[in-house]
MARGU-85172 format. One record per residue: residue in three letters; x, y, z of N, C-alpha, C in turn. Coordinates in steps of 0.2 Angstrom, whole numbers, plus 5000, padded with zeros to 4 digits. Layout:
! MARGU-85172
AlaXYZXYZXYZ
...
***
This chain:
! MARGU-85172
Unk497547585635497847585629497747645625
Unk497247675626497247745623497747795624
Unk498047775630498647825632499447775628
Unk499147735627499947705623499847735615
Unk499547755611499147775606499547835605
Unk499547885611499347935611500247955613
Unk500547895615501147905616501647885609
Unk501447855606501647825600501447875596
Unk501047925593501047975590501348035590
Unk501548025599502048085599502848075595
Unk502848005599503447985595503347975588
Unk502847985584502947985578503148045576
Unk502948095577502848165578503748195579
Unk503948155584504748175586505348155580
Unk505048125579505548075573505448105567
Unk504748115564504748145556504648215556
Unk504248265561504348315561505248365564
Unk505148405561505848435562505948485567
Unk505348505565505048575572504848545579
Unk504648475579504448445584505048415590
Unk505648395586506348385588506448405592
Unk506348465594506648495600506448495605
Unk505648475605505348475609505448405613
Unk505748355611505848305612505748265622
Unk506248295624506048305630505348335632
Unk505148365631504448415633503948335633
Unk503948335626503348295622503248215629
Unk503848185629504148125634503848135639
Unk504148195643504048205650503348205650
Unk502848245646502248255649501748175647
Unk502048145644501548075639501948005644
Unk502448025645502947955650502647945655
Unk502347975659502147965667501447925664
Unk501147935657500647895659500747835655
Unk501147835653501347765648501547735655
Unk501747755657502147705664501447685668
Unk501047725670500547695673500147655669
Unk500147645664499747605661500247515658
Unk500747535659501247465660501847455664
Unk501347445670501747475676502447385675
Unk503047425679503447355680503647355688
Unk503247405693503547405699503447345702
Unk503847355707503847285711503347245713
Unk502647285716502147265712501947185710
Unk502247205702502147165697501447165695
Unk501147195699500347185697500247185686
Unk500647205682500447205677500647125672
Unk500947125673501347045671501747005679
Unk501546955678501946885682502446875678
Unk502846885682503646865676503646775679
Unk503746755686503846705687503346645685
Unk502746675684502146625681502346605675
Unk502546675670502846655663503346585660
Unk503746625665504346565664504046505670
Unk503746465672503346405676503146395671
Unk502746425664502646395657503046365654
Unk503646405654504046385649504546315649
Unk504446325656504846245661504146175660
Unk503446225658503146165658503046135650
Unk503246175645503346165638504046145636
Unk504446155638505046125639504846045641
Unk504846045646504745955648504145925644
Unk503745955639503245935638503645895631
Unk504145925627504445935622504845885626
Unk505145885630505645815632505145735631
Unk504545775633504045705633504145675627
Unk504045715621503845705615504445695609
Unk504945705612505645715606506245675611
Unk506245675618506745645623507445685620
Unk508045655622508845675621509045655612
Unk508645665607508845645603509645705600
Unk509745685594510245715591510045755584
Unk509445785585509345845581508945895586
Unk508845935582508346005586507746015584
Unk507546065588506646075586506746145582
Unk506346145576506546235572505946245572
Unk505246215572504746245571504046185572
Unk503446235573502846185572502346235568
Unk502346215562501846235557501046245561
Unk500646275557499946315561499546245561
Unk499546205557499246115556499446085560
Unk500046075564500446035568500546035574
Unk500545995578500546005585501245985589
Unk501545965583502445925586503045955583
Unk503445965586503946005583504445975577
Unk504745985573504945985566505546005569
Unk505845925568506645925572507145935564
Unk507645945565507945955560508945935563
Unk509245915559509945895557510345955562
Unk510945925566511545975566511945985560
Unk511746015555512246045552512546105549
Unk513146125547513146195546512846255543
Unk512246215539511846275535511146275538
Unk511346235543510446255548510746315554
Unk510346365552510746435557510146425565
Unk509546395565509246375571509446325576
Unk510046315575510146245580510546265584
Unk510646335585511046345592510046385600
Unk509646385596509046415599508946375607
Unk508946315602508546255608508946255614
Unk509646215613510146225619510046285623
Unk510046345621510146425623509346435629
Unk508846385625508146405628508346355635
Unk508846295634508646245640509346275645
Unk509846335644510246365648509846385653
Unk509446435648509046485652508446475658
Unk508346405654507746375659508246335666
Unk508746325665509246285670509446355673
Unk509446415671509646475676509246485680
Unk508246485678507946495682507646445686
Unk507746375683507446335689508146285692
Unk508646285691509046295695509446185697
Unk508746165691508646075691509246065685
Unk509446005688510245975686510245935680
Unk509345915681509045865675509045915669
Unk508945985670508646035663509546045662
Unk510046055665510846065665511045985661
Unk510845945661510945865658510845895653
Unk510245915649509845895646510445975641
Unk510446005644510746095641511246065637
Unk511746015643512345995640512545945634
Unk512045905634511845875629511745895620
Unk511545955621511045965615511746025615
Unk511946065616512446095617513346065614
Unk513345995617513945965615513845935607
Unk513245935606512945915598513345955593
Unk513546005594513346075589514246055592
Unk514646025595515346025592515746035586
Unk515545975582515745995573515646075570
Unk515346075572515446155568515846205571
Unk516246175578516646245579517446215576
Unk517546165572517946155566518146185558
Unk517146195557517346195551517346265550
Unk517446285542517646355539516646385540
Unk516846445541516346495541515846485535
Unk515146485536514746445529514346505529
Unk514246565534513946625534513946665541
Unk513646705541513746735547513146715554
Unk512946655554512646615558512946595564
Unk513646595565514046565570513946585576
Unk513646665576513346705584512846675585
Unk512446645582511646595582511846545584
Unk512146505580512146445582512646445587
Unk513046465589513846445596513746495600
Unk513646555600513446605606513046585610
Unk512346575606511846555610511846485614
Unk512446445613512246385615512946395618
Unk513646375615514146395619514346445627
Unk513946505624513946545626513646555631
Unk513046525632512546515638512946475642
Unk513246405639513546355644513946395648
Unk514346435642514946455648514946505652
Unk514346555653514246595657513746555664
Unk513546505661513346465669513746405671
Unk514046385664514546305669515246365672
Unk515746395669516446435670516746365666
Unk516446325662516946305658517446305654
Unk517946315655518446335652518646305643
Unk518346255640518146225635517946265633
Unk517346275634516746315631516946395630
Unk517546415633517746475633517946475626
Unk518646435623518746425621518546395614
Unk517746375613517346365608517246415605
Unk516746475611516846535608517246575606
Unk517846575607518246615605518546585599
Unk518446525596518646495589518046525584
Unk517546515585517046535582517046595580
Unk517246645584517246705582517746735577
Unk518246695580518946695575518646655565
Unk518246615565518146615560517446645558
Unk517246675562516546735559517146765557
Unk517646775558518146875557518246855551
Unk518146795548518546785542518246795537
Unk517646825537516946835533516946915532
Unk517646935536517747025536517947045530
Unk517747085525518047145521518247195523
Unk518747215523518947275527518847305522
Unk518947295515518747375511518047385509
Unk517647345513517047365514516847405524
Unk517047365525516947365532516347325535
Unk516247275533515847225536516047165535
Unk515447115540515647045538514947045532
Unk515346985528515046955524514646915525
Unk513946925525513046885527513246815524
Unk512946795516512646745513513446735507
Unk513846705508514446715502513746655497
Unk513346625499513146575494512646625489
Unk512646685492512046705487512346775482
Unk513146785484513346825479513046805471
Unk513346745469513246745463512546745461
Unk512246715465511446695463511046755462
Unk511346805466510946875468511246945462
Unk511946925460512646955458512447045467
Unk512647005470512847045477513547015478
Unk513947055475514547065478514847035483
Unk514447095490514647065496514147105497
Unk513647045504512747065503512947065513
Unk512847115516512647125524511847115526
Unk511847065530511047085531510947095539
Unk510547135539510347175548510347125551
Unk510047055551510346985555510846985558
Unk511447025555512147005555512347045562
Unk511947095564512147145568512147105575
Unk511647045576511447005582512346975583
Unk512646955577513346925578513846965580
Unk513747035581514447065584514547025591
Unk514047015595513847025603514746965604
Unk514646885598515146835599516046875598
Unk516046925592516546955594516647015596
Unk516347035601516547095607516647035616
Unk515946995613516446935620516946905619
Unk517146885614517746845612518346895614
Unk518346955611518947005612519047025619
Unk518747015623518847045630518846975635
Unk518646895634518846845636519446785632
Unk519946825631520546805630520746805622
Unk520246825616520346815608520646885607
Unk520746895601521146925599520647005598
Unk521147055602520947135601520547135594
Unk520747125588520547145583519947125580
Unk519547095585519047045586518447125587
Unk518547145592518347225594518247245586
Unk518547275584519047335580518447305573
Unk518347235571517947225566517247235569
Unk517147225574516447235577516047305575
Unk516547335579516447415577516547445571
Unk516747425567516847445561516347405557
Unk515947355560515347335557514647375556
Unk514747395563514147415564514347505562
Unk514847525562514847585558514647585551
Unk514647545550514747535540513847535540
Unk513647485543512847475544512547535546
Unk512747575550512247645553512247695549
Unk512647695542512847735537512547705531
Unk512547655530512147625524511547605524
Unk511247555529510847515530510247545531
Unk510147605532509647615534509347695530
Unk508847725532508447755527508247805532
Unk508347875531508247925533507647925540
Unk507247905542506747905545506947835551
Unk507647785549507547745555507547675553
Unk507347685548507147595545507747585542
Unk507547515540508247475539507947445534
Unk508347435529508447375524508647305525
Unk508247265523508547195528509147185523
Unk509347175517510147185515510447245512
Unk511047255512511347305510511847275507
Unk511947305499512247275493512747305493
Unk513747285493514147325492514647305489
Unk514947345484515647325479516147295485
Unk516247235482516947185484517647215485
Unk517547265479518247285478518647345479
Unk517947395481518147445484517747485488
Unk517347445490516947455496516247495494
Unk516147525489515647575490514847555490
Unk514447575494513647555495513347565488
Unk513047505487512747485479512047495479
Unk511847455484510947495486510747435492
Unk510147445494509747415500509147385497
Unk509047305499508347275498508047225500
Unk507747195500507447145503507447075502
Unk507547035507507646975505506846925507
Unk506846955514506246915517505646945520
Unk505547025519505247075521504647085512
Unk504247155511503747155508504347185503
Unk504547245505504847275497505347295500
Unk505847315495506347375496506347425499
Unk505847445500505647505504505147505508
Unk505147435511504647435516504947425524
Unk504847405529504747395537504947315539
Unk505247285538505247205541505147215549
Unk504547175550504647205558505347145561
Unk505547095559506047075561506647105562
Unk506847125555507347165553507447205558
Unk506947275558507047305563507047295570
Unk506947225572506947225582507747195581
Unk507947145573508647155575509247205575
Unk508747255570509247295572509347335579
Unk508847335581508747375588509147325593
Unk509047285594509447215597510147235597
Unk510347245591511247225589511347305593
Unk511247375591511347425592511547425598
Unk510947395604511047405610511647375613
Unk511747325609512347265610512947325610
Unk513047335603513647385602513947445606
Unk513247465609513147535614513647505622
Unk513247445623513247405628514347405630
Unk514447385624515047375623515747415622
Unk515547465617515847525618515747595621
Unk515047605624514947655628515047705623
Unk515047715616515047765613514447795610
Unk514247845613513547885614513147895606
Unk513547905601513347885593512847815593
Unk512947765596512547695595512147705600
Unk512147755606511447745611510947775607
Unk511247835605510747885600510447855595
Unk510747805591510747755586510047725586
Unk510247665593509747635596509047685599
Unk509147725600508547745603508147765596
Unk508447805592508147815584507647755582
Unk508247705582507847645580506947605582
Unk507347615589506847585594506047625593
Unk506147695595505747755595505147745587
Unk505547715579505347745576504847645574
Unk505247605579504747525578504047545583
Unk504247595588503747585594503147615588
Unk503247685586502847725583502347675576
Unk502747625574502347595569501947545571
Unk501847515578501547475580500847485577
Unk500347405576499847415577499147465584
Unk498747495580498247505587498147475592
Unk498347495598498147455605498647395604
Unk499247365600499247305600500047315601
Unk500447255602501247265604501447215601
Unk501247165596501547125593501447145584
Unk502047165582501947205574501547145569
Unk501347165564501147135560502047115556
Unk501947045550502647025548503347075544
Unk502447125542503147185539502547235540
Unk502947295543502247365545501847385538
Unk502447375532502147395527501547335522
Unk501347295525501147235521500547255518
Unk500347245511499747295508499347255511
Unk499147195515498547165517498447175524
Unk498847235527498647245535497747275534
Unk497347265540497447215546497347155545
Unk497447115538497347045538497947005535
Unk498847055538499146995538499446985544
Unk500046925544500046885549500446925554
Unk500646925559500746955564501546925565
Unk501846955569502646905569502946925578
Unk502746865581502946845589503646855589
Unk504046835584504646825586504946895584
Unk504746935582504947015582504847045587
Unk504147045592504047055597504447045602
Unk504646955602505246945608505646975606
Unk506046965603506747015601506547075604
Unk506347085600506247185603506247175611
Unk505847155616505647155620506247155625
Unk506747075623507247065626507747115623
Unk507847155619508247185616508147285620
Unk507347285621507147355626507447345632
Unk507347295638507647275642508247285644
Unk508547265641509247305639509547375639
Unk509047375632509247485631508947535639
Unk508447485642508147515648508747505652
Unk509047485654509847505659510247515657
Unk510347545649510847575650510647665647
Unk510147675645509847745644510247795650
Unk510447845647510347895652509947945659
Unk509247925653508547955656508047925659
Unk508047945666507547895669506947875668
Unk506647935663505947935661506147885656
Unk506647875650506447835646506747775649
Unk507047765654507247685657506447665657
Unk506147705661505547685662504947675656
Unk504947695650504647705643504747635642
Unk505547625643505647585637505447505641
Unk505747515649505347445650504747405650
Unk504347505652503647455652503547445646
Unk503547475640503447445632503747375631
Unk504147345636504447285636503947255639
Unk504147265644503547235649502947195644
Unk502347255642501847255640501747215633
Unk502447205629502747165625502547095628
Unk502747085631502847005634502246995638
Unk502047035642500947005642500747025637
Unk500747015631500447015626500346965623
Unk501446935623501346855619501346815625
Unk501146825631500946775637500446775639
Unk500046795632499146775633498846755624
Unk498146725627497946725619498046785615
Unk498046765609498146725604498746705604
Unk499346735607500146725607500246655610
Unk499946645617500346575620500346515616
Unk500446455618500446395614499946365618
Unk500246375626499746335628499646275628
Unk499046225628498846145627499146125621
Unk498646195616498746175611499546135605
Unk500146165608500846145606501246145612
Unk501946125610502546115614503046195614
Unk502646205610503146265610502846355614
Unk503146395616502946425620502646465616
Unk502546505610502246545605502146525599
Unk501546545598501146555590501246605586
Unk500946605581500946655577501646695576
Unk502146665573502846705571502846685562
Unk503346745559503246705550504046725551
Unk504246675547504746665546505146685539
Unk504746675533505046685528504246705523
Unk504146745523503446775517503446755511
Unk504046815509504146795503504246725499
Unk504446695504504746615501503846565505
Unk503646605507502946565511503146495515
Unk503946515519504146485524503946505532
Unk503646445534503746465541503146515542
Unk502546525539502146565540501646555545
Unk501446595550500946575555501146515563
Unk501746505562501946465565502346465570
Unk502446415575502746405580503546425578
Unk503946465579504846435578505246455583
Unk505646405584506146415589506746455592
Unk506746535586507046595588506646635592
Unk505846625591505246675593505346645603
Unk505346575603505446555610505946565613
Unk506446585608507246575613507346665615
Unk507046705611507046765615506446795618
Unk506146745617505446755622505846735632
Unk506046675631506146675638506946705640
Unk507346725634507746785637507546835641
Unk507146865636506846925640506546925647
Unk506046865648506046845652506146855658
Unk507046805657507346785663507646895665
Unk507946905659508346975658507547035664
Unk506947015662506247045667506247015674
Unk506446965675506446935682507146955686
Unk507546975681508046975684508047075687
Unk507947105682507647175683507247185689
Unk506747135690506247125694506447105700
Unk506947075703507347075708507547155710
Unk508047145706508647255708508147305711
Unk507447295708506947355710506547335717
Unk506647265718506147265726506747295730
***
């Protein structure tokens, strides 16, 4: 761990110093080889069990069927008191109700059982209604990506094709072209006087329109995506890599009014969430258009979360900047995100050294929260502890929630599958 310390410094080093820049490759080359031995992913596997991970998740999963059965709501959370999950309504202002479905896809990818595909298609067919109505916010990638989306990349359902691609057609409708983004929260313009308010959340939403555009929906579908995330890599963020969880823009003529916070410490502080979704979305966009601006982008991003990590640890505290570090609370669900989100930028990098950077920091992410104090273990249904959801509002603090899980066994599946290609 003293060699991961000592690799995280360099990256600090690269990022805010300016003479250091150039050295960028050097700094890598000589501190990568050891980071990679110290979180190794080879074939091996000697550092992390991926298949034991997910055996947990199939066993927390059925444990949750034990205790909740096919009902007609969803699981969003279990409070640090509670030991059962905290079901909640299908409806359109609940943005967690696409989570659960998406968690029992991915468990029917890896264990392959017809009863876990019952159950997928069930909770999945729930979330119907909302591909009806008008756009209530930019949650439509949350909630129908993950659930529609998953069904139809493992059923070839053709229904399901077509859910997604309606969904996305009314995310577009959430677009200001004279700004160049979608519109985050339309309910909090007024309350907030934000015009037209983006938040770095938003960016996990392009993924439903770049798949839409190229699975039969409309080209223009693309053309806002990209123009999304241009707008976002110009405004949203802060010299150094960080991100503002919203960004404030005139309706009328587009221009950037300023960046703040909604659910993070300050205006100028670090959401660890914020930034793994923004690292998340970027690599999605890179993924999509292959244009070299959004790798560079992502790598910015990613380099400058790695660098703020706590010592020896891989799960961030809720915000980097929180005046009560080392005694505030920690955030699981930032780490998956990231985690599942490195995974990714690690196949599509250019450089071998940092394919390998970036995975074993993934890696070493997820034996992290697949041991104490992370796992759930006896004690709950749910596959991690310790995620905060909402501070400032003292939501969801310290506790199990259902986004932390769903990209917890993403990644997962996304490291089992990587784990395959290298034997």
């Amino acid at each position: 761990m003293i060699m991961k310390r000592i690799y995280i410094i360099a990256l600090f080093l690269v990022i805010n110093y300016p003479f250091v820049k150039g050295m960028k490759k050097l700094v890598l080359s000589l501190l990568g080889l050891t980071m990679i031995l110290s979180c190794s992913t080879k074939k091996d596997n000697a550092f992390f069990d991926v298949n034991e991970a997910l055996k947990y998740c199939d066993i927390q999963i059925k444990r949750t069927f034990s205790e909740i059965g096919d009902t007609n709501m969803m699981p969003r959370n279990i409070m640090d008191s509670l030991n059962t999950w905290k079901l909640v309504p299908v409806t359109i202002d609940e943005w967690t109700i696409g989570f659960w479905p998406g968690i029992l896809w991915y468990n029917y990818e890896n264990t392959k059982s017809e009863s876990m595909k019952k159950h997928a298609l069930h909770y999945t067919n729930l979330l119907e209604p909302l591909t009806v109505l008008p756009a209530y916010d930019h949650d439509l990638g949350f909630q129908i990506f993950c659930s529609y989306g998953n069904a139809y990349r493992l059923t070839g359902n053709e229904a399901y094709r077509q859910i997604v691609i309606n969904a996305a057609d009314t995310l577009a409708t959430l677009f200001n072209p004279l700004v160049g983004t979608i519109l985050s929260w339309p309910r909090e313009v007024e309350k907030f006087n934000w015009p037209h308010n983006t938040i770095i959340d938003n960016m996990i939403n392009l993924d439903i329109l770049f798949w839409a555009s190229k699975n039969g929906g409309d080209k223009k579908l693309y053309d806002i995506a990209v123009s999304h995330a241009e707008t976002t890599m110009k405004n949203h963020f802060r010299e150094d890599g960080g991100c503002y969880h919203v960004a404030v823009y005139d309706s009328t003529d587009g221009h950037f009014i300023k960046g703040v916070t909604h659910q993070g410490y300050a205006d100028s502080s670090l959401w660890a969430r914020g930034q793994a979704w923004a690292i998340y979305g970027y690599t999605v966009v890179y993924r999509e258009t292959m244009d070299k601006k959004f790798l560079g982008f992502a790598e910015k991003l990613t380099d400058f979360y790695l660098s703020r990590l706590p010592e020896n640890e891989w799960v961030p505290y809720w915000d980097f900047d929180a005046p009560d570090i080392p005694n505030a609370p920690k955030d699981a669900s930032a780490a998956a995100i990231a985690a599942s989100a490195l995974l990714e930028l690690s196949g599509l990098v250019n450089d071998s050294l940092m394919l390998e950077i970036y995975r074993s920091a993934a890696t070493a992410m997820l034996a992290e929260l697949s041991n104490p104090p992370y796992r759930s273990g006896k004690a709950k249904p749910s596959f991690l502890l310790h995620s905060v959801g909402h501070w400032p509002a003292q939501s969801e603090v310290d506790a199990s929630i259902i986004y932390a899980d769903y990209y917890y066994i993403e990644a997962l599946t996304r490291l089992k599958k990587l784990s395959v290609k290298i034997q």
